[in-house]
N, C-alpha and C positions, 0 to 999 in steps of 0.2 A: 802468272801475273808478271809483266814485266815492268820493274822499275830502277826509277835513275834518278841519282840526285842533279840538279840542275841548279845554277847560279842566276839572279835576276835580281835588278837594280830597285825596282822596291818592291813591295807588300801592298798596298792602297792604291786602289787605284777611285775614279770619279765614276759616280755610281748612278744610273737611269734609272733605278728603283722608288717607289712611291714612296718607298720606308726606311730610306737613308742616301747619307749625303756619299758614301764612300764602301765599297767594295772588300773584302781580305777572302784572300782563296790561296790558303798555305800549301795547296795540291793544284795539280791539271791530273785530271780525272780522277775515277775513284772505283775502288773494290765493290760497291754495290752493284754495279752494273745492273741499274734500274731498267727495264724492258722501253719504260714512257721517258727515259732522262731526256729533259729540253736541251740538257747542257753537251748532250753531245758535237754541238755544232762546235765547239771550241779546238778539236780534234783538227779543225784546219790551220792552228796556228800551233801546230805543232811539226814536228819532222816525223810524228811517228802513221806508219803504214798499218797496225795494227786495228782492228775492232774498239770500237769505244768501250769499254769497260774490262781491256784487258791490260793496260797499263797505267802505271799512275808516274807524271814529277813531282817529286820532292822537291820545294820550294826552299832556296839558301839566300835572303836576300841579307846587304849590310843593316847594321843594327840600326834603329831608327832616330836619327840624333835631335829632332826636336818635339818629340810626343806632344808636348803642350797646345803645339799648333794645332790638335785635333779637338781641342776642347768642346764642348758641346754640342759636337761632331754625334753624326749615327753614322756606326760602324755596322755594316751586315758579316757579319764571318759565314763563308756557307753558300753562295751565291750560286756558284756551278761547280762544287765537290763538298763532300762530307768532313770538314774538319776534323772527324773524331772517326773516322774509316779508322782498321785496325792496324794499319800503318802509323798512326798515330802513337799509338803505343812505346813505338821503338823511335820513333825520329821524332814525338814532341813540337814538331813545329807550330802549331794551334799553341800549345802552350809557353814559347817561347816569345811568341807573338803577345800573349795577355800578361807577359814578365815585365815586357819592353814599352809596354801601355801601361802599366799601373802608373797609377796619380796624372796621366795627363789631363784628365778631365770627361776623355770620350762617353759617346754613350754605346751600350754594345746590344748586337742582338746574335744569335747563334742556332743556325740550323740544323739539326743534324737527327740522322736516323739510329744512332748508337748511345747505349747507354757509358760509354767512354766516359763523358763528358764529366760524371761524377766522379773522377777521379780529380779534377779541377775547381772545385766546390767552392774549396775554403780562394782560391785564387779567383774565379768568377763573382763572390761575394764582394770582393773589396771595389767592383765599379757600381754606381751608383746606378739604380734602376735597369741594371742585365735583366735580359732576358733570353730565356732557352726553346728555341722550337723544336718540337718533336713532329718528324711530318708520320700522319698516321692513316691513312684512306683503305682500312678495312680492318674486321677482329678475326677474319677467316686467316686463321697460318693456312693455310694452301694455298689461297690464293696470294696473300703474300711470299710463299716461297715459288708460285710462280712467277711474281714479279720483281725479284730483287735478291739480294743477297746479306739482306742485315738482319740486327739482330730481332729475334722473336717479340712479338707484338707486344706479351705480357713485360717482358724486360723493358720494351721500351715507357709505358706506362709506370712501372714502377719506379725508373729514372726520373720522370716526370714527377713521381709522387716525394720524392726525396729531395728535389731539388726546391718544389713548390714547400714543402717542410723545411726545408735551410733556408729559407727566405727569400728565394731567390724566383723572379717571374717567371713565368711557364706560361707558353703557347701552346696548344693541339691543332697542329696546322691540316686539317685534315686534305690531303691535295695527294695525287688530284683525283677530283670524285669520278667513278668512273660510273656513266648513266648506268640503273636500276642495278648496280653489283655493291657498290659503297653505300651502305648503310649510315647514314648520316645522323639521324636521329638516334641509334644505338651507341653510335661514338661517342657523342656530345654526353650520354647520360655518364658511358664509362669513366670520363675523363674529367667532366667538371668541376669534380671536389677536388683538381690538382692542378687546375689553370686559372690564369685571370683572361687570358681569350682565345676564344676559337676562331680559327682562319678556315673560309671556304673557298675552295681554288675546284673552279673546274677543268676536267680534262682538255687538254689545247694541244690535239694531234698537229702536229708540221712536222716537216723535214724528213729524213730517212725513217722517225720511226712511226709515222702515221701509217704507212701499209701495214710494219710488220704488225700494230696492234692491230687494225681490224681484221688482219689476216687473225691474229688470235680469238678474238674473240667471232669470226665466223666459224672456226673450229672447235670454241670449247665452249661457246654459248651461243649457239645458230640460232633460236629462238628470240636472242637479241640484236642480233645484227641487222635488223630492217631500221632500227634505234638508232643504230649506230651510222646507219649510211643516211638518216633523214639531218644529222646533225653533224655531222664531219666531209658528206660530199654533197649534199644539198645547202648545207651551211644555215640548217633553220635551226629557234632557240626556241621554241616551244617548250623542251622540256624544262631548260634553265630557268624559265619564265614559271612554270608549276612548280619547279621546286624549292625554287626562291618565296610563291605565294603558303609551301607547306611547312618550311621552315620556319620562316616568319608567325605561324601560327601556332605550333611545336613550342617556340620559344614564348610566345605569351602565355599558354600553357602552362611552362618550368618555370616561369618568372621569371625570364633571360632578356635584358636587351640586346636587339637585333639590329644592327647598324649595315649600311654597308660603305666600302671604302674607307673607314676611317679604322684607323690601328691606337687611335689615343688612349694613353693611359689613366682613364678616368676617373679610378676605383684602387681601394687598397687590398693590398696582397689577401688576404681572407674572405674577400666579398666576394658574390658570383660572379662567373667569367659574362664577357661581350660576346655574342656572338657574331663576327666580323663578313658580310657577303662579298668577296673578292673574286665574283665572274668574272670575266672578260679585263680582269685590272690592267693588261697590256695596253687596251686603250687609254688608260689615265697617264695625265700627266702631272710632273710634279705641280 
């Protein structure tokens, strides 16, 4: 893994996301080296020649001299790298970042695949209505140690379960579902005593790593790849379309509301989670 600390004039940047006004990405790239990462496109705005997920910068920008401007601001931490990769650890910048924002008013949200983040508890507690997403798109560790390099699924749930106990919100973002492998209905039962929502993202092959997954999955699951080529090079939603109508039914079932698009927070910390439909959300606009 090679890394370098690097200097950059700020932190925040204006954010095209449905679910906040502003961006923080305290890395360029990250140690998971996710197989499906979307954010490898960012790799061109860098000077490094290497493989995506073999280098990370470490982010030094100057200290933020007017926080307050960000007031009732959403802040996404997490966008395209893992704020709490194990780099984190030692260089803190995720957390020097939530130093420098206490009391401005922001509002935060926080993605990440590592239970790191409880090392930040008592510091992510003092912003009002944080929240923590935990992305989770399967409870098979093999197949998760196929696809990525974080920590163990049960870790990551149990972070979840601690965090949602300290008071503090918690998302199960389950993304992205990969057709007939991600188990959706099993996730949602594991996790919902420890979320107030769940996020459904489906798989959205582009760019360099569309071949190499369906190159994977014609290798290690042939029986599904006629699946996979009816909906990533035929471009048909058919499946999205039944799974949205079984989910949807699933959750009347659990006694879960089923929304789609909307991430509001409508419910208090101990009531059942939402369950959020965010297919295709790249079409939506703010």
């Amino acid at each position: 893994m090679i890394v370098k600390e690097v200097k950059v004039k700020g932190i925040l940047t204006k954010s095209n996301l449905p679910v906040s006004d502003y961006s923080v990405n305290p890395y360029v790239g990250c140690t998971h080296a996710c197989k499906y990462c979307y954010a490898s496109f960012m790799k061109r705005f860098t000077d490094h020649s290497e493989d995506w997920g073999t280098f990370v910068d470490v982010k030094y920008w100057e200290t933020i001299k007017n926080p307050k401007k960000y007031s009732g601001k959403e802040l996404f931490i997490g966008s395209v790298t893992d704020p709490y990769m194990p780099l984190e650890k030692k260089y803190k910048r995720t957390r020097t970042f939530l130093e420098e924002m206490q009391g401005s008013g922001c509002k935060i949200s926080i993605a990440t695949k590592s239970d790191l983040v409880i090392r930040d508890i008592d510091l992510i507690r003092t912003y009002k209505d944080a929240r923590v997403l935990f992305s989770i798109n399967t409870l098979d560790e093999n197949f998760r140690n196929e696809m990525d390099n974080s920590v163990s699924i049960e870790r990551k749930i149990e972070a979840m379960k601690k965090l949602h106990n300290g008071g503090i919100r918690t998302t199960c973002f389950i993304s992205p579902i990969f057709p007939e492998i991600t188990n959706v209905k099993e996730i949602i039962l594991k996790c919902k005593d420890y979320c107030n929502l769940v996020w459904l993202e489906n798989l959205n092959l582009r760019g360099d790593y569309k071949a190499r997954i369906l190159e994977f999955i014609k290798n290690h699951y042939p029986n599904l790849y006629p699946i996979y080529d009816e909906i990533y090079n035929k471009t048909k939603r058919n499946y999205w379309e039944q799974l949205d109508k079984e989910i949807r039914e699933f959750c009347k079932d659990q006694n879960l509301e089923y929304v789609r698009n909307d991430d509001s927070l409508k419910r208090g910390i101990n009531e059942p989670p939402i369950v959020v439909n965010y297919f295709y959300h790249e079409e939506i606009t703010k």
